[in-house]
C-alpha positions in Angstrom: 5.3 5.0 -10.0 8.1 4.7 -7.3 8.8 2.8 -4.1 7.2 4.2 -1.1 7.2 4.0 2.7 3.3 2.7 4.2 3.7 6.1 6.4 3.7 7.9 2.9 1.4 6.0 1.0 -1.2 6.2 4.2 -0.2 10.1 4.5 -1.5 10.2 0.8 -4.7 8.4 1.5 -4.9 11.1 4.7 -5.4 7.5 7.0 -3.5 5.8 9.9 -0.8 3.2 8.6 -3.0 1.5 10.8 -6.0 2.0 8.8 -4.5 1.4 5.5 -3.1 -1.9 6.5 -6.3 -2.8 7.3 -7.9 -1.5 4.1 -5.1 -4.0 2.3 -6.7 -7.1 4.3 -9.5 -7.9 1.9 -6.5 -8.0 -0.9 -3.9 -9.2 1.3 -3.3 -12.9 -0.6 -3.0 -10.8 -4.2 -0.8 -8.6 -2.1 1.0 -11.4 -1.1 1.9 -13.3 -4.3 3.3 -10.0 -5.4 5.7 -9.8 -2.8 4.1 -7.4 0.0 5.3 -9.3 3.3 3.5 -7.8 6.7 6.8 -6.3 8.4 8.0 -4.4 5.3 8.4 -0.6 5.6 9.1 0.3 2.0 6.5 -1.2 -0.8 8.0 -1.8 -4.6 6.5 0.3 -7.2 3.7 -2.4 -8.5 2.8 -3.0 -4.8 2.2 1.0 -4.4 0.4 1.1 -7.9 -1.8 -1.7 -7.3 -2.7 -0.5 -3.7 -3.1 3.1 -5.0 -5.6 2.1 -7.8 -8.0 -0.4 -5.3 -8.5 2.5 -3.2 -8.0 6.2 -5.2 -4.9 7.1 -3.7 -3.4 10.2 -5.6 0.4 9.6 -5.6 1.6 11.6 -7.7 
C-alpha cells in the first residue's frame, strides 16, 4: 500500500472527493486517532488501506 491523494483514492472508488469524504464520516473518529486530519490532501498508507478495505476500493 502507498500514500495517496483523496482525488486518487476517490477516482479509484469512481466517486466525488466529495462523496468519499462523506463515505469516511461514519468512521471519521477511527480515522482520526490514526492521524487523518480534514484539510489533508495526501493520506499515509494505513489511512488509504483502512479506507480502501471499509468500502472495496481496488487500489492496486
Amino acid at each position: 500500500m502507498k500514500a495517496m491523494t483523496k482525488q486518487q483514492l476517490a477516482d479509484k472508488a469512481g466517486v466525488t472527493t466529495k462523496t468519499l469524504m462523506s463515505w469516511c464520516k461514519a468512521y471519521q473518529h477511527e480515522l482520526q486517532s490514526m492521524g487523518m486530519r480534514p484539510k489533508m490532501r495526501v493520506l499515509p498508507p494505513h489511512i488509504v488501506q483502512f479506507i480502501a478495505q471499509k468500502f472495496s476500493i481496488d487500489v492496486g
